[in-house]
Each structure stands twice: as structure tokens, then as C-alpha cells.
C-alpha positions as CSV (number, residue, x, y, z in Angstrom):
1,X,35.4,4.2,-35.7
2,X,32.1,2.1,-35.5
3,X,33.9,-0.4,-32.9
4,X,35.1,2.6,-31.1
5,X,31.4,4.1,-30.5
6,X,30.0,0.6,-30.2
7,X,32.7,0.6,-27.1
8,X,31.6,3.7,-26.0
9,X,28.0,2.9,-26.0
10,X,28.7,-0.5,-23.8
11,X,30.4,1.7,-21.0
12,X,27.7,3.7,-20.9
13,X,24.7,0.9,-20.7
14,X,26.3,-0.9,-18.3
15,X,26.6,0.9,-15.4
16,X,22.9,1.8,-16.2
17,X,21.5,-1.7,-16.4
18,X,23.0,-2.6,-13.2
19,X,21.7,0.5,-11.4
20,X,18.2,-1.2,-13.0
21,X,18.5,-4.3,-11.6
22,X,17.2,-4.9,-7.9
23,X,19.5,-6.5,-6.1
24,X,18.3,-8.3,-3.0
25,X,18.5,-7.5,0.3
26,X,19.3,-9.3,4.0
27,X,15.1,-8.5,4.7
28,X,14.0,-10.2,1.5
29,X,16.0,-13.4,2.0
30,X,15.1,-13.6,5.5
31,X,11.2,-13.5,4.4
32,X,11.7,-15.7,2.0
33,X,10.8,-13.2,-0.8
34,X,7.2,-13.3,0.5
35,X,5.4,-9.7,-0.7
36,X,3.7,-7.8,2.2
37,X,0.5,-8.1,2.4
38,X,-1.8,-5.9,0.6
39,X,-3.4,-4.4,4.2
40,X,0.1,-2.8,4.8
41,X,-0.1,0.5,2.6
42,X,-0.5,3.8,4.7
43,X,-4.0,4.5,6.4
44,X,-5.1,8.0,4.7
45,X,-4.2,9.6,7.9
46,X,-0.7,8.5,8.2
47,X,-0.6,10.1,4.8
48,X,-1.6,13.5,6.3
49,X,0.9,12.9,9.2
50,X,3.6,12.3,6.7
51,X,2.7,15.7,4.9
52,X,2.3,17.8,7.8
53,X,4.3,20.7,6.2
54,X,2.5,20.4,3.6
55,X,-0.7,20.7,4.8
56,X,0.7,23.6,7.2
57,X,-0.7,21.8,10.3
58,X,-0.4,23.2,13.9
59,X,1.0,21.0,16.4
60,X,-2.1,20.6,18.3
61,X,-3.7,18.9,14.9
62,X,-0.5,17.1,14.3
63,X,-1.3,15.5,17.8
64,X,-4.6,15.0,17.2
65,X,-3.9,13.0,13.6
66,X,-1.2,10.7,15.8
67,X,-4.2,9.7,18.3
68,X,-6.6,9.1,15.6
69,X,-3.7,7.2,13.8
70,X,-2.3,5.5,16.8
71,X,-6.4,4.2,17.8
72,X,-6.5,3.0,14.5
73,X,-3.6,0.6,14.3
74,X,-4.8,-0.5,17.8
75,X,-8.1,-1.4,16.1
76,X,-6.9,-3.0,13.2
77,X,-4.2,-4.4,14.9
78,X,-6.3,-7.9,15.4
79,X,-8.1,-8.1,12.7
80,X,-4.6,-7.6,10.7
81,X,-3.3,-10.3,12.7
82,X,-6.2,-12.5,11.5
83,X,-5.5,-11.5,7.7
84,X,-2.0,-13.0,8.2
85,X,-3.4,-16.0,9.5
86,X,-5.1,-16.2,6.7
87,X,-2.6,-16.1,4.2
88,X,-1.5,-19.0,2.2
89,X,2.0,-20.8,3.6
90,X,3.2,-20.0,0.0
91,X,2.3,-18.5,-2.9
92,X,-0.1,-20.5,-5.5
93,X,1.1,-21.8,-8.3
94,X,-0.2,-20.2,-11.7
95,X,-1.7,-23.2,-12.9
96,X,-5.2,-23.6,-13.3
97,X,-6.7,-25.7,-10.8
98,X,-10.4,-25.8,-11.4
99,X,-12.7,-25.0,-8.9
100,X,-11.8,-23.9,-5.6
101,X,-12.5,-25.9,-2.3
102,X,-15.0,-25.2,-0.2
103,X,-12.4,-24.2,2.1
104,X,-10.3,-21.8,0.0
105,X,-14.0,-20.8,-0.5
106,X,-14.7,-19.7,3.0
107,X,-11.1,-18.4,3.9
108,X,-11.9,-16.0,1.0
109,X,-15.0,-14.9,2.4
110,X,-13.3,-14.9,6.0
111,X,-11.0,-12.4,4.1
112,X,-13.2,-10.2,2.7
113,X,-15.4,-9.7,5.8
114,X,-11.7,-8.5,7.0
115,X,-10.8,-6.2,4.8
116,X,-14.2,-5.4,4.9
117,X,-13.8,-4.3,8.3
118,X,-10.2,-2.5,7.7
119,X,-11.9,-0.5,4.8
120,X,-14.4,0.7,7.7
121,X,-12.0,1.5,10.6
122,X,-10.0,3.3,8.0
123,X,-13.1,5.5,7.0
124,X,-14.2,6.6,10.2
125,X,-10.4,7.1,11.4
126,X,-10.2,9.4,8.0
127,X,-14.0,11.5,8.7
128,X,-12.5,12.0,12.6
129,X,-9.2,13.6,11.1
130,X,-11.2,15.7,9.0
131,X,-12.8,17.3,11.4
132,X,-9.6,18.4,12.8
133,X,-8.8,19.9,9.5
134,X,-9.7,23.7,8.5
135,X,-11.8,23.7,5.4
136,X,-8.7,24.6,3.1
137,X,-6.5,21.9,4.2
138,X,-9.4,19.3,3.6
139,X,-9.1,20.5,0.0
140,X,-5.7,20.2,0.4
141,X,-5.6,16.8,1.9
142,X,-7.9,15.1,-0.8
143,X,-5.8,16.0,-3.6
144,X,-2.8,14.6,-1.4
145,X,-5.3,11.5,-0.8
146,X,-6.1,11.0,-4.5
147,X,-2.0,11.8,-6.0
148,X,-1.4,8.8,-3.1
149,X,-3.9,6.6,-4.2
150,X,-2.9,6.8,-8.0
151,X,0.5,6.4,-7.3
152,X,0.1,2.7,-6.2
153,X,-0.3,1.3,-9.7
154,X,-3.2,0.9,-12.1
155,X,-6.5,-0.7,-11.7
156,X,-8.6,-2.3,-8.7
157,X,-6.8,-4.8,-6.9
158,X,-3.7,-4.4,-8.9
159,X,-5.4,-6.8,-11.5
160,X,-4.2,-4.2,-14.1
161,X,-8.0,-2.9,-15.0
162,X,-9.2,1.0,-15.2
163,X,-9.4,2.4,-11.7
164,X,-12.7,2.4,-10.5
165,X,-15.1,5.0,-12.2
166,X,-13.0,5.2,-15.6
């Protein structure tokens, strides 16, 4: 009787671990199983665009998001470029290597200007679609904002940590 249920309890796990497991697909062998960078995640008003029935928006404020959205990625579109540049051929090992070199030193601060500058464009893209916004779909479209946000994981920087202001 025991075996029997043991037997039972095998047919069932198994077909749920292997729907847990990833398997890997033709994109992530042909990038070498390099992660996307961290600049790729939606701009707030792609987000908006992307919930357009949820926000209940006309078409001519659908229209209006695209432009602000499509002026963005042209914007960001070089400095994006430059990010990738950037980016190490491969990714570091875990070990610890001491103090970094003077220039792994300024490639990070090269970095951070450029996010810097992503952070900005993405601000004053997100205040210009605001003001296409009624007041209730503003509402609307920060609580939208902040579920988005939260949804990419814990902490700052995926380091893990407390979001900012816990």
C-alpha cells in the first residue's frame, strides 16, 4: 500500500518539477546566456501604453503617450548604445579581487553619469504624459507605476535590500 502511494506521489511530482525547470531557448544560446541589461525594463510610459484599457484612455491620449514614448527611445537610444559599450565582454567572476582599477573605476562613473541621464529623460518623458492624463487617471496610473515597480523584485539594484524608504 505504502509503495503504491509512494508510486503515486512520483507521477505526480514529476511532471511538476519539469514544468519548474527552465529550459533554454534558441535566443539564450545565441546570446551566450548574457542577461539584458538592467536599462531594458519598460519606461513608466510604455507602462501606461500597455494599460490603456485600463486607464480608459481616448485615442487621442493613446497617441499622445506613443509620441512621448517614441521621443524617448530616440533620446535614450545613444546613450543606451553607450551603456552597452560599456559593459564587460563577460561576466566577472565572484572572486574577490581587491581594489578596482582605475579604469573599472572610471567606466563606473562613465556608467553612472548614464543612467544618470536615462533616469532624467525618463522623468521628464513621465511629467509630459501626465499632463495628458485627467486627474483620475493620474491616480490611476501611480498605483499602476508603483504595483510595476514592486513587481521587479526586492531591494535597490536587485542587491536584495529593503526598497528604498523601508
Amino acid at each position: 500500500m505504502k509503495r503504491h502511494l509512494f508510486m503515486l506521489g512520483l507521477l505526480f511530482a514529476v511532471p511538476a518539477f519539469a514544468g519548474s525547470t527552465p529550459t533554454p531557448t534558441p535566443q539564450d544560446a545565441s546570446q551566450g546566456a548574457r542577461r539584458p541589461p538592467p536599462f531594458e525594463r519598460k519606461s513608466p510610459v510604455q507602462v501606461l501604453i500597455d494599460h490603456r484599457q485600463d486607464l480608459a484612455l481616448t485615442d487621442a491620449q493613446a497617441s499622445s503617450l506613443e509620441k512621448i514614448q517614441a521621443a524617448l527611445d530616440v533620446k535614450n537610444a545613444p546613450v543606451k548604445q553607450s551603456l552597452e559599450a560599456l559593459r564587460p565582454p563577460a561576466p566577472p567572476d565572484r572572486a574577490p579581487q581587491g581594489t578596482p582599477s582605475a579604469q573599472d573605476q572610471a567606466r563606473h562613473e562613465q556608467a553612472r553619469g548614464l543612467f544618470e541621464q536615462l533616469r532624467a529623460n525618463t522623468v521628464a518623458a513621465y511629467q509630459e504624459a501626465e499632463q495628458v492624463l485627467t486627474d483620475a487617471q493620474k491616480t490611476q496610473a501611480r498605483t499602476l507605476l508603483q504595483a510595476e515597480r514592486g513587481s521587479h523584485g526586492p531591494g535597490h539594484g536587485g542587491r536584495g535590500g529593503p526598497p528604498r524608504g523601508e
